[in-house]
C-alpha positions, 0 to 999 in steps of 0.5 A, spaced: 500 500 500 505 503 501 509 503 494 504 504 491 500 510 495 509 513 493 508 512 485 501 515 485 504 521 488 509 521 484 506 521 478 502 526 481 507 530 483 510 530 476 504 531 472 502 537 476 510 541 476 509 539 468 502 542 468 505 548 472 511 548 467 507 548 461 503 554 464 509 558 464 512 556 457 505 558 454 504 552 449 498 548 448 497 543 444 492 538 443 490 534 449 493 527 449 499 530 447 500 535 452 498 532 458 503 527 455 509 532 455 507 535 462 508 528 464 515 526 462 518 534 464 515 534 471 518 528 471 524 530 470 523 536 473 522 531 480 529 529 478 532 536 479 529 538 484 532 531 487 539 534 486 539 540 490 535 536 496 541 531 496 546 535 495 543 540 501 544 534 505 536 533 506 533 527 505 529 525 511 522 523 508 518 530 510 522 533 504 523 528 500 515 528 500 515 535 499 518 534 492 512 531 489 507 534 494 509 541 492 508 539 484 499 538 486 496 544 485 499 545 477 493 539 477 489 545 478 491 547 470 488 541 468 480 544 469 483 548 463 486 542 458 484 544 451 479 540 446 481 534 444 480 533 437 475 529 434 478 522 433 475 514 430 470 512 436 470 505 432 475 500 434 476 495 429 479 489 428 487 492 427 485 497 434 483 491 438 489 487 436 494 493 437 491 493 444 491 487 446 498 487 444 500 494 448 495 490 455 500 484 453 506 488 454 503 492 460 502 485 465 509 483 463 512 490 465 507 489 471 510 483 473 517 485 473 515 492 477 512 487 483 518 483 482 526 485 486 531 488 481 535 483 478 538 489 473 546 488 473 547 495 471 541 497 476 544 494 482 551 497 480 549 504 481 542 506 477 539 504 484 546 503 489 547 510 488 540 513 491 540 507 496 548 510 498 545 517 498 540 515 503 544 512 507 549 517 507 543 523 508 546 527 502 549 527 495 557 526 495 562 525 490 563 518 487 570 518 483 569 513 479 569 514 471 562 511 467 558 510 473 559 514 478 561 520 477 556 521 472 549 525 470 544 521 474 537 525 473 533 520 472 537 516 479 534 522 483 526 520 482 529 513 484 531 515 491 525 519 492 521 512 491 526 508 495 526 514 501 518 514 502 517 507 499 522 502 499 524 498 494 518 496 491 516 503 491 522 504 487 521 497 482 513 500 481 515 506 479 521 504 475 515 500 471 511 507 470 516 511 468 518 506 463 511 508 460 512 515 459 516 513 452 511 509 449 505 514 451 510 519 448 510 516 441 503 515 440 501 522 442 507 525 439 505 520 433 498 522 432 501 529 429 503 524 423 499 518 423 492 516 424 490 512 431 491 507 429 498 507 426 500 511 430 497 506 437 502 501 431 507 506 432 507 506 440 507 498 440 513 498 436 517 501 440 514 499 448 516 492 446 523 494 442 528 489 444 531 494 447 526 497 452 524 491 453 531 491 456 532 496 459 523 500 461 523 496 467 530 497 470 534 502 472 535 504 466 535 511 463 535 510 455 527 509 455 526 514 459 531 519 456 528 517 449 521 520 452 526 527 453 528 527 446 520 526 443 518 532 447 525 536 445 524 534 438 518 535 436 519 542 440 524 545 436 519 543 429 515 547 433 520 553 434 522 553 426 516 553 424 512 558 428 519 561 430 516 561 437 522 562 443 517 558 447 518 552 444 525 553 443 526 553 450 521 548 452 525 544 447 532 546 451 528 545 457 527 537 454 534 537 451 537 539 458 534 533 461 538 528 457 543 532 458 543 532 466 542 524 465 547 522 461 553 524 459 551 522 451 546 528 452 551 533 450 550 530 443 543 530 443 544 538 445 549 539 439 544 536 435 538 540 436 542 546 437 545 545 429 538 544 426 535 550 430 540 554 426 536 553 420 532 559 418 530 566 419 531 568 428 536 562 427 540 567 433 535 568 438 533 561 438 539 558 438 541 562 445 534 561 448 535 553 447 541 553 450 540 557 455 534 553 457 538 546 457 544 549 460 538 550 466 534 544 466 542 540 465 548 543 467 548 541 475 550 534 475 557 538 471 558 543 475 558 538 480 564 534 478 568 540 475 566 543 483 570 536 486 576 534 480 576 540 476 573 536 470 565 537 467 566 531 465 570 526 469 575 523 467 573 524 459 579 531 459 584 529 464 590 532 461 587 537 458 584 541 464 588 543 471 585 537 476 585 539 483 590 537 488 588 530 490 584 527 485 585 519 485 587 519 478 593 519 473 596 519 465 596 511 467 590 511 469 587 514 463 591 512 458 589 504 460 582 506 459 582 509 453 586 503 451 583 497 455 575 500 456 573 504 452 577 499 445 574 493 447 567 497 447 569 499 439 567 492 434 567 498 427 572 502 425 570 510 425 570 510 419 565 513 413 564 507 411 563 504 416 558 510 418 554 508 413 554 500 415 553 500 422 545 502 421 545 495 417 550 491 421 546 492 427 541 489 426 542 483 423 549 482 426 549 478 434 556 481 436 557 482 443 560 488 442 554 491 440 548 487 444 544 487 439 542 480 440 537 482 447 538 490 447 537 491 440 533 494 436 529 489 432 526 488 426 523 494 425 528 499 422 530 493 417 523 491 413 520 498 414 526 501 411 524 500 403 516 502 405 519 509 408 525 509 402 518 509 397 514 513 400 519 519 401 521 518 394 514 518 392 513 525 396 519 527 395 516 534 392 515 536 400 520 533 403 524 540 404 517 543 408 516 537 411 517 537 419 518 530 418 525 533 416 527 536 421 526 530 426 530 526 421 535 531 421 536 530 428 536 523 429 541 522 424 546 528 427 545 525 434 548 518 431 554 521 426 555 525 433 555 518 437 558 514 432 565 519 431 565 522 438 562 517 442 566 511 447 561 505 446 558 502 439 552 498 443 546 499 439 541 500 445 545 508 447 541 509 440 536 508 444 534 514 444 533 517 439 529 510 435 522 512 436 524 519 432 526 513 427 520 510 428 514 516 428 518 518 421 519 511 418 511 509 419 509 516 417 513 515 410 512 508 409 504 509 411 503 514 406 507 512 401 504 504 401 497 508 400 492 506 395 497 502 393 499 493 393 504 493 398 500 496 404 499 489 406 506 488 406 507 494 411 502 490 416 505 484 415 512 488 417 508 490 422 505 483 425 511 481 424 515 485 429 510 486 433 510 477 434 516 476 435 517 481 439 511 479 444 514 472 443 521 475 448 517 479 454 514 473 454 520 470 455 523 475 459 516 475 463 518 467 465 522 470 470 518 474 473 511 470 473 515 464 476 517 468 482 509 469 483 506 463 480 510 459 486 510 465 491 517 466 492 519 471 497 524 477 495 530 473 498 529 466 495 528 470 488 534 474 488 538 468 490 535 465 484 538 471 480 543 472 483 548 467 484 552 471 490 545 474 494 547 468 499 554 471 500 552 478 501 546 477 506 551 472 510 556 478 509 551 483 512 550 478 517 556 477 520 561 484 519 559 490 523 559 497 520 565 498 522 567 494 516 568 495 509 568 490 504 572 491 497 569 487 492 570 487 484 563 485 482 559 491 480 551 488 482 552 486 488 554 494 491 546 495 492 545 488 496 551 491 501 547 493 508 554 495 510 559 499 507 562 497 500 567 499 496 567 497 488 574 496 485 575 495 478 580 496 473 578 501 468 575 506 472 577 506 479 583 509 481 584 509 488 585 502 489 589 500 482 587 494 480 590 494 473 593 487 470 600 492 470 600 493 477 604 488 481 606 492 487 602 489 493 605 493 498 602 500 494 595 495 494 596 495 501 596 502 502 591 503 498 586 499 501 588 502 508 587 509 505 580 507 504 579 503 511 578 496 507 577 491 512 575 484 507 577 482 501 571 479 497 574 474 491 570 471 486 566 467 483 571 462 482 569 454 480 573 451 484 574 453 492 582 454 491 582 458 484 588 463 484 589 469 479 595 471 474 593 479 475 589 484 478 584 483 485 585 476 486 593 475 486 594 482 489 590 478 495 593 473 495 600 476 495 597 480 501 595 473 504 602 470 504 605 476 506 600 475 512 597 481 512 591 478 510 587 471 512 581 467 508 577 466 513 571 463 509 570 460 503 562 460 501 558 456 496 552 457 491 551 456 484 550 460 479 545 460 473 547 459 466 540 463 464 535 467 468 529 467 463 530 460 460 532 456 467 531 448 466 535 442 469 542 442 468 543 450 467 546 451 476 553 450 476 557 450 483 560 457 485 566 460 489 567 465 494 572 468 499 572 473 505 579 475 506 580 479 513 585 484 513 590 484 519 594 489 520 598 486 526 601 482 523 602 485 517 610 488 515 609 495 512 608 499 517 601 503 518 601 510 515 
């Protein structure tokens, strides 16, 4: 009740700050759409707002509530909400189906919302962070590059939910938010296709491989792609009307990307290039930013404010950092040159530019994760449709705003592809179901009156079937933990093969102790202080593969106060490593300035969805005890 008593104020709270928002910026528009963009900025707006509350060191439940409790009386706005516009009141056979494959989508993700996390990522810091920051009562800096000191915008409704709710709240209210995408594609969809296609539209995209992945989760790519529609289509209004209303709501929208991941300074260029276009390009141009640099500079002016880099630790060498920053040129150079290669399959090539799109798509390298966070079949059988129907229109594609739309989308993916640090499809994500409004807009139109309309729908069916048929498969997980009425912890020990270890951990050490571990999804099971150690993007305890110096291992650890050791998963008790965390533990154990003190059991599966006999393997773990008394170096 009370989980979901939090996720209806939230909501609340989000639409009625949107509401507000959308009072001040002066922009109607036809209802579902308008209702739909106040829903996804108040959303955002709770999230900035929820910066300055944790980094003013005021996280008790009253003020966490009066976030959400402060956005109610912009609901008062909602006595004025324009007419909606006449629309079909008969639902036909394909209205019914499109539906009933939305309600299908729909019970899954509740499933997963009435279920633990079990999101690697998640776990890791989309949830870990907002946990450490209520625990810690404020906001403190994390030095860790990719995942802790980043934009965490969307993390910041998180740690409302969790703080009033607990973590239900926080899984139910994940599972909301993951909706606003789709609800953003059909009403933004409705301006360029009839209810139905553009119900078709919004099927689409709720059950992309990649929002199946991600909606429910911690995950932030479903949601920062619902700031790109409101961004988007705001900056068509603003070339076509010349409004600097619509400018800044779309600077607003794009700020919010911004201020939730690092990839939304792409998003920002391409927007702001194509607002360049045409009469008044100056002053929409400076209003736009204006608005982003308000709605998503915080979280850069908070890493420059600790390290003296916006954007930690991307221009290391290239500004002065602050004095005690735990990072080196070693450090930056084995990133660039370990982490950040090994997230590249394509060279960055024209070529290959113009390849990727493709190869994406029909390509199952892990590199890309196309295989269960891609984008499905869609792009590809709806390509030669749309190809057709914009060169049969292609008189008015130059005054259609379905150009700008497409100018956008494809500037972010040069922008991602030359500049970015990772070619996993699902960073895309974001700007899809920009793709997706304009490819069924063309395709639509250009199959019109014409033989090849039922091969559009069967595209359609298709992709709509197979994609079904995997959230129900990934559903399984989910239905199998309430159909056998399993609680939080015997699901979580299902799904994650060291829940045992951590809860005996919690268990058994104290909060005088510190655990360092180099596994990232267990950091949110820690009711007791943990430290994530990992090669590439930690520096203050090195664990690089070149790095043999155990006395400067010990040091480390003694500077971050590490009392234990986690080592594994190993598939035998008495596993060693050549490199890295385990030999440099090792070393300290024959050096006694450790002790193993446990060697735990539990199993590990080869797959959560698709669990059956024979996939549960024996795995290892080791709690090693640090021992300063009888350590040779010295204590500092």
């Amino acid at each position: 009740m009370i989980a979901t008593a939090t996720v209806a104020l939230l909501l609340a709270g989000a639409l009625g700050w949107g509401l507000a928002l959308e009072r001040w910026a002066g922009i109607p528009k036809a209802a579902a759409e308008r209702l739909t963009r106040a829903l996804i900025l108040g959303f955002g707006l709770l999230g900035w707002l929820g910066f300055f509350i944790a980094l003013g060191q005021r996280l008790d439940p009253l003020t966490l509530a009066s976030i959400p409790v402060l956005g109610l009386p912009g609901l008062l706005r909602l006595r004025h909400a324009p007419t909606p516009r006449a629309a079909p009141t008969e639902f036909g056979p394909w209205t019914w189906a499109l539906v009933a494959v939305i309600a299908a989508l729909v019970a899954g993700d509740v499933l997963e919302g009435l279920s633990p996390p079990a999101d690697a990522d998640s776990m890791a810091y989309h949830f870990a962070s907002p946990k450490l920051f209520l625990r810690n009562g404020g906001l403190f800096f994390i030095p860790r590059a990719s995942d802790g000191a980043a934009p965490l915008l969307p993390q910041m409704t998180y740690m409302l939910a969790l703080g009033l709710g607990g973590e239900r709240a926080m899984t139910l209210w994940c599972m909301a938010s993951g909706w606003f995408l789709p609800l953003a594609t059909f009403a933004y969809g409705r301006r360029h296709l009839s209810r139905d296609w553009a119900l078709a539209a919004a099927a689409v995209v709720m059950s992309l491989p990649a929002v199946l992945y991600g909606a429910g989760s911690g995950q932030v790519e479903t949601r920062v792609a619902a700031f790109v529609l409101v961004s988007a289509f705001a900056a068509v209004d603003a070339l076509r009307t010349r409004s600097l209303r619509a400018a800044m709501v779309a600077g607003l929208a794009a700020g919010l990307f911004l201020a939730a991941k690092f990839i939304g300074l792409l998003f920002v260029a391409a927007v702001g290039l194509v607002l360049l276009a045409g009469p008044g390009w100056l002053a929409r141009a400076l209003v736009f930013a204006a608005a982003a640099l308000a709605a998503g500079s915080q979280w850069y002016a908070w890493n420059w404010w600790n390290t003296g880099d916006p954007v930690f630790p991307m221009l290391f060498g290239l500004l002065p950092y602050k004095a005690g920053v735990p990072w080196s040129a070693d450090q930056a150079e084995y990133l660039r040159t370990t982490f950040f290669a090994a997230e590249k399959a394509v060279p960055q090539t024209l070529l290959w530019w113009l390849a990727y799109p493709v190869r994406v798509l029909v390509d199952s390298n892990d590199t890309f994760e196309a295989g269960r966070t891609g984008l499905g079949p869609f792009p590809l059988l709806a390509a030669p449709f749309a190809l057709a129907g914009a060169w049969r229109f292609r008189e008015r594609l130059k005054h259609s705003p379905l150009l700008p739309l497409t100018a956008i989308a494809i500037l972010f993916y040069t922008l991602w592809f030359f500049l970015g640090t990772s070619q996993r499809v699902r960073f895309h994500l974001p700007v899809v179901p920009l793709a997706v409004i304009a490819m069924l807009a063309a395709a639509q139109a250009g199959t019109r009156g014409r033989a090849s309309r039922p091969a559009l729908v069967a595209a359609i069916i298709a992709t709509l079937g197979l994609q079904l048929g995997a959230q129900g498969i990934l559903a399984l997980n989910y239905g199998r933990r309430l159909l056998a009425g399993e609680d939080r912890a015997a699901f979580m020990a299902r799904n994650l093969p060291a829940y045992s270890v951590v809860t005996h951990l919690n268990a058994t050490l104290g909060r005088e102790s510190t655990v360092l571990t180099g596994q990232r999804e267990l950091i949110y099971l820690f009711d007791i202080p943990v430290f994530y150690g990992h090669p590439h993007v930690e520096a203050r305890i090195d664990l690089r593969d070149t790095n043999t110096d155990w006395e400067k291992f010990w040091r480390q650890l003694q500077s971050q106060r590490i009392t234990h050791v986690l080592l594994g998963p190993f598939p035998e008790p008495d596993s060693t490593g050549a490199a890295g965390l385990v030999m440099l533990t090792d070393r300290l154990v024959a050096e006694k300035c450790g002790e193993r003190t446990e060697t735990l059991e539990t199993t590990r599966l080869a797959s959560r969805a698709l669990r059956s006999a024979g996939t549960e393997v024996p795995v290892y773990y080791r709690l090693i005890r640090l021992t300063p008394s009888t350590c040779p170096i010295p204590a500092r």
